[in-house]
C-alpha positions as CSV (number, residue, x, y, z in Angstrom):
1,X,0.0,0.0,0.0
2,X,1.0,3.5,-0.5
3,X,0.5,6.2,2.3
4,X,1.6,9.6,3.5
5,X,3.0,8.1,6.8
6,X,5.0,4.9,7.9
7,X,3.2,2.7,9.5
8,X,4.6,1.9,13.4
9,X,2.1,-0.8,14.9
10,X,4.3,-0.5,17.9
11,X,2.4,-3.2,20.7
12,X,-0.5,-3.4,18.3
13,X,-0.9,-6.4,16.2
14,X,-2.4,-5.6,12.4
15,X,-4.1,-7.9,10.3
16,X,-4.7,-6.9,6.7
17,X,-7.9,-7.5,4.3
18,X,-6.0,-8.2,1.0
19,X,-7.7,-8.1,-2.5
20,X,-6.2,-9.7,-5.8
21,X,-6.4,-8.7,-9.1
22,X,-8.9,-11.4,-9.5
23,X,-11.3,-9.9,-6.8
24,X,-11.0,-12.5,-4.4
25,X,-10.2,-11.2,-0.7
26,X,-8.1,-12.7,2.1
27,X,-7.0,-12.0,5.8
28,X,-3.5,-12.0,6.7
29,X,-2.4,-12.0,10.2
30,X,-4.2,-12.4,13.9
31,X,-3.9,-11.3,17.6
32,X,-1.3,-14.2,18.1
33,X,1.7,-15.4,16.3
34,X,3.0,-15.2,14.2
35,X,2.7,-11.7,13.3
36,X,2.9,-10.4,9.7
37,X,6.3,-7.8,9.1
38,X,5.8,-4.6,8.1
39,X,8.6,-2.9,6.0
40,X,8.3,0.8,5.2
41,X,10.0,2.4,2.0
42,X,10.1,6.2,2.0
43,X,9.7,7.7,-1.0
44,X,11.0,11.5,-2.2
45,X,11.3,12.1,-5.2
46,X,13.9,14.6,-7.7
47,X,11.0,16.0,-9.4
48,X,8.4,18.3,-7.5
49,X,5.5,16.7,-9.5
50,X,6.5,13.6,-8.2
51,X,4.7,11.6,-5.4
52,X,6.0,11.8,-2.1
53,X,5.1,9.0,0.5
54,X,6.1,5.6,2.0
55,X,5.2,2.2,0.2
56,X,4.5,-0.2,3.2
57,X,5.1,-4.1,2.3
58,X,3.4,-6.5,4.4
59,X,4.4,-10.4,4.6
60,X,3.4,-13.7,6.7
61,X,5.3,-16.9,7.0
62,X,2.9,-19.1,8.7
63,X,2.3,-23.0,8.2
64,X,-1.6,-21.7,8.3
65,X,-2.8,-20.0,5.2
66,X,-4.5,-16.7,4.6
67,X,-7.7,-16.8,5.7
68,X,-10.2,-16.3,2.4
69,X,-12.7,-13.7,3.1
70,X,-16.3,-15.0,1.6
71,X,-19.6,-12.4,0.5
């Protein structure tokens, strides 16, 4: 994701709703471990009409699978 702001879950634990391209959704991560890791890129940019911000990577390694979110 992109954003104006790292993100620093500090004691909180994130989970993250996840969408393909194909439309399906998933969960990643939970309350208990383990917990997915969060990697913030900062982005500035030479040119002023560039777009300034932080791309924010998120990854699991689990032996249980992302949880697929049904409608």
């Amino acid at each position: 994701m992109f954003r104006s702001k790292k993100l620093l879950p500090g004691a909180k634990k994130f989970c993250f709703k996840v969408t393909t391209v194909t439309g399906s959704q998933f969960l990643i991560g939970s309350s208990e471990k383990p917990y997915p890791v969060i990697q913030n890129e900062e982005t500035f940019p030479s040119a002023a009409s560039g777009r300034a911000g932080v791309t924010v990577t998120v990854t699991l390694t689990s032996p249980i699978p992302m949880l697929a979110i049904l409608d």
